[in-house]
Backbone as JSON, one array per atom type, in Angstrom:
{
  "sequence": "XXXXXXXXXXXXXXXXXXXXXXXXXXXXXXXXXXXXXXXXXXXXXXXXXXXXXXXXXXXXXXXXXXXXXXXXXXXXXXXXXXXXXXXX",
  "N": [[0.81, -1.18, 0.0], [-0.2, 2.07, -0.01], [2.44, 5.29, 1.47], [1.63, 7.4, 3.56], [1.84, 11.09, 5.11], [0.73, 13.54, 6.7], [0.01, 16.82, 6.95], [-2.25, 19.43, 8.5], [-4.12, 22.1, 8.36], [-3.99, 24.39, 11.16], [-6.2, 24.6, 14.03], [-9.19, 25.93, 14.59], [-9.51, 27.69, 17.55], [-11.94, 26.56, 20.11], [-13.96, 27.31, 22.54], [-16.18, 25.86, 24.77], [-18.68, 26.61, 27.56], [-20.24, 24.28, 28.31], [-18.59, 22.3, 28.74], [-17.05, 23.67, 30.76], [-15.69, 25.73, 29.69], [-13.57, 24.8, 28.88], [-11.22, 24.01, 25.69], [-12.69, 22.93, 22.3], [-12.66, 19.32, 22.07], [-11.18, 17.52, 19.23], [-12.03, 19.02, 16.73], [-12.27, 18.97, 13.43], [-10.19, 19.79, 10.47], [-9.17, 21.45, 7.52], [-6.57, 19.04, 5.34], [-3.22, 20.65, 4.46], [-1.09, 19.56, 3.57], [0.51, 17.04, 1.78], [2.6, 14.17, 1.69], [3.74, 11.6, 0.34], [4.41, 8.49, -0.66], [3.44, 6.28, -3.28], [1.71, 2.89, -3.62], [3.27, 1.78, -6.23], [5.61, 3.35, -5.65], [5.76, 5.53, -6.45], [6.76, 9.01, -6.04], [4.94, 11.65, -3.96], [4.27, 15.2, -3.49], [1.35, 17.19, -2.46], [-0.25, 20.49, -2.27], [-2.68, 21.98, -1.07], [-5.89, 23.63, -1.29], [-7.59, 26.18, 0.64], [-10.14, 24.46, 0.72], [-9.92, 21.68, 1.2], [-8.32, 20.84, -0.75], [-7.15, 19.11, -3.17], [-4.02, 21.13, -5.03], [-1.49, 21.73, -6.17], [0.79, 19.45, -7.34], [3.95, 18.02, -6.5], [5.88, 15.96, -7.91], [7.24, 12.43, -10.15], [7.92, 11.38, -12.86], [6.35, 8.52, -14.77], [9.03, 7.72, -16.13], [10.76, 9.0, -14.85], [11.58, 11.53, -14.8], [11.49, 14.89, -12.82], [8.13, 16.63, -11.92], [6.05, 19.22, -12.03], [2.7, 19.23, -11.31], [-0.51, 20.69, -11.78], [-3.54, 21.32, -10.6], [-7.39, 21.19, -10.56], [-10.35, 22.38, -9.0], [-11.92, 19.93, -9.16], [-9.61, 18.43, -9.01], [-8.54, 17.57, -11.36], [-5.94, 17.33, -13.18], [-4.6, 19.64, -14.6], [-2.35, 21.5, -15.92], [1.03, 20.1, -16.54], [4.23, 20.69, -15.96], [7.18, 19.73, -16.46], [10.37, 20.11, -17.2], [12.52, 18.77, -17.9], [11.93, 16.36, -19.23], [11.18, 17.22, -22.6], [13.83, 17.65, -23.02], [16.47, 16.45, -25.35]],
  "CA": [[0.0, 0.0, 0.0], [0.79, 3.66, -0.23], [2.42, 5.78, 2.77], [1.45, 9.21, 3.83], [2.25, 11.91, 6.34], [0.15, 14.81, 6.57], [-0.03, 18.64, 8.09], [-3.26, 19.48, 8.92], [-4.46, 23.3, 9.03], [-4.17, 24.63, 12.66], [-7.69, 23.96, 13.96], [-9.75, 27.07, 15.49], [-9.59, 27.27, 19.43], [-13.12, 26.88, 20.11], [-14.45, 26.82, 23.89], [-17.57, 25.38, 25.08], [-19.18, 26.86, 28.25], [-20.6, 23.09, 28.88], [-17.29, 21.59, 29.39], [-16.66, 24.35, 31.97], [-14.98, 26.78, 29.01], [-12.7, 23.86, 28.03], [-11.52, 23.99, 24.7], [-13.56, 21.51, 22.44], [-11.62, 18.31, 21.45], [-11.85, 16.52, 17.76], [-12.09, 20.06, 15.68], [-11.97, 18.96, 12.17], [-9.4, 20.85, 9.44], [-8.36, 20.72, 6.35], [-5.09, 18.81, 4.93], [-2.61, 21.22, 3.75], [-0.02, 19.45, 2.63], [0.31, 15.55, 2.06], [3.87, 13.69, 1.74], [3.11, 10.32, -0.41], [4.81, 7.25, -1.39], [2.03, 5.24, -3.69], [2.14, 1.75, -3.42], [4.01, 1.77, -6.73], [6.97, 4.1, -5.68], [5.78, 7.2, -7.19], [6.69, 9.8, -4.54], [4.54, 13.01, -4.5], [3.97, 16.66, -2.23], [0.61, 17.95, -2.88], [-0.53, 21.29, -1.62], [-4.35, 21.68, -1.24], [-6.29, 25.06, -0.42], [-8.05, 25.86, 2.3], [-11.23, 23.99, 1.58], [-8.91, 20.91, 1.28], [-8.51, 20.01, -2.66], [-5.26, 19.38, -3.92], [-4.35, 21.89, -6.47], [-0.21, 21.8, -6.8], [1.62, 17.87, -6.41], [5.16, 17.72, -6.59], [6.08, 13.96, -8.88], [8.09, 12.32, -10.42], [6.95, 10.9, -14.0], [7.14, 7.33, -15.11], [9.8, 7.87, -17.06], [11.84, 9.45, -14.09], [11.68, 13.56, -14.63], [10.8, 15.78, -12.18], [7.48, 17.16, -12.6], [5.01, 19.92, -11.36], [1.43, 19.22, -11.72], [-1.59, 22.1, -11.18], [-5.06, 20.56, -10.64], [-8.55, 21.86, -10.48], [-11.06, 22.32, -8.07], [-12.09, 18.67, -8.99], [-8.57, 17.2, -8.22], [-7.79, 16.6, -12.41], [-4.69, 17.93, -13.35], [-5.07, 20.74, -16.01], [-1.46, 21.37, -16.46], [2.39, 20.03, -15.89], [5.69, 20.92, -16.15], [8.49, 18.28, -16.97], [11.1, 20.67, -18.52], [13.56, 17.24, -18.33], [11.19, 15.3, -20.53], [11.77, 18.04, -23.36], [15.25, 17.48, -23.62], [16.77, 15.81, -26.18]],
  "C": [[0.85, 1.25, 0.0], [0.98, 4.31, 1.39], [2.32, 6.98, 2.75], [1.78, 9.89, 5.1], [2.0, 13.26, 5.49], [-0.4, 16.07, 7.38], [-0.91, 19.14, 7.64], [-3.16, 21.25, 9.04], [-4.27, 23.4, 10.19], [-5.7, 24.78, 12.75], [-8.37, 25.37, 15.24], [-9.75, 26.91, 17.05], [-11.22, 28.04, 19.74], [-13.52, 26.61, 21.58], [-15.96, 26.67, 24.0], [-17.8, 25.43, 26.61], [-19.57, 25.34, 28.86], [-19.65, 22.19, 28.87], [-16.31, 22.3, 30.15], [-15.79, 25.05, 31.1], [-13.36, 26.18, 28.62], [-12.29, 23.92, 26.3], [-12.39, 22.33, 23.95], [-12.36, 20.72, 21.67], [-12.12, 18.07, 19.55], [-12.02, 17.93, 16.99], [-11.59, 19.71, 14.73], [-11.59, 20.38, 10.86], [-8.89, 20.39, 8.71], [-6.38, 20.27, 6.26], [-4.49, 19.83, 4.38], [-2.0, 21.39, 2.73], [0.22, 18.0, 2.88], [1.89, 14.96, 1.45], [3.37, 12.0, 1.44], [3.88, 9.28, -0.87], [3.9, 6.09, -1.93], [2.71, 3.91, -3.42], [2.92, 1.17, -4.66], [5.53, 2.36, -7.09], [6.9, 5.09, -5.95], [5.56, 7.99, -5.65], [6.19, 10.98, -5.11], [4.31, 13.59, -3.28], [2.75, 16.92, -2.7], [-0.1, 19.3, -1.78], [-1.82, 21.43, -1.73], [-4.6, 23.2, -0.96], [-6.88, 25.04, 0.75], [-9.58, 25.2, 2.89], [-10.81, 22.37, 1.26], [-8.89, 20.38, 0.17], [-6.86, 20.32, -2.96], [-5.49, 20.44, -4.73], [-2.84, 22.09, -6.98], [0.25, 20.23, -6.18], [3.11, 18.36, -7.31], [5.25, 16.6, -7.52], [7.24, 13.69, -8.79], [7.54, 10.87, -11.5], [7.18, 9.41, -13.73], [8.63, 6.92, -15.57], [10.78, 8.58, -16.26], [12.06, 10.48, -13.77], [10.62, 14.42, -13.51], [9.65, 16.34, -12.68], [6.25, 18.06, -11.28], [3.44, 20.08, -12.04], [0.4, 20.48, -11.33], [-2.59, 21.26, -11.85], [-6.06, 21.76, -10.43], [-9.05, 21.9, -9.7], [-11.64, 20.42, -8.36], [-11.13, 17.74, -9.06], [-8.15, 16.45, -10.02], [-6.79, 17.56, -12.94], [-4.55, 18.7, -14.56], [-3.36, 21.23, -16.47], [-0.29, 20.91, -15.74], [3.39, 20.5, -16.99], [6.66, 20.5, -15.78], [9.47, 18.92, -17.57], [12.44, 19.71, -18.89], [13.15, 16.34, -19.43], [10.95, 16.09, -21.82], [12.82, 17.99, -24.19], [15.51, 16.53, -24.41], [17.37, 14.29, -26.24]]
}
């Protein structure tokens, strides 16, 4: 399988009067930024916004070249840039 490690927005400090002005636990936030090894080796960074959608990944093609992807609000990748896979 694939491995990840991921940094999480900082998560609002919200208190609740009925846990005696405790903050509250479990506050869900978006991913930021995700650190990926698929279960085929392809290692990628992707940066997300802030309502958590990827929209920049780091790569690294089949074929071996560095590459910078830019995705959409639905997570499909509208353009990259490989300027190694170019070369001659």
């Amino acid at each position: 399988g694939a491995v990840s490690f991921v940094i999480n927005q900082a998560p609002p400090l919200i208190r609740d009067p009925a846990l005696g002005d405790r903050l509250v636990p479990g506050v869900q936030t978006a991913t930021r930024m995700q650190l990926t090894v698929a279960a085929d080796g392809t290692p990628a960074i992707a940066l997300s916004d802030k309502d958590d959608q990827p929209r920049l990944r780091l790569t690294v093609t089949p074929d071996g070249y560095g590459a910078i992807e830019f995705l959409n609000a639905a997570g499909e990748v509208i353009h990259t840039l490989a300027p190694e896979a170019d070369l001659p």
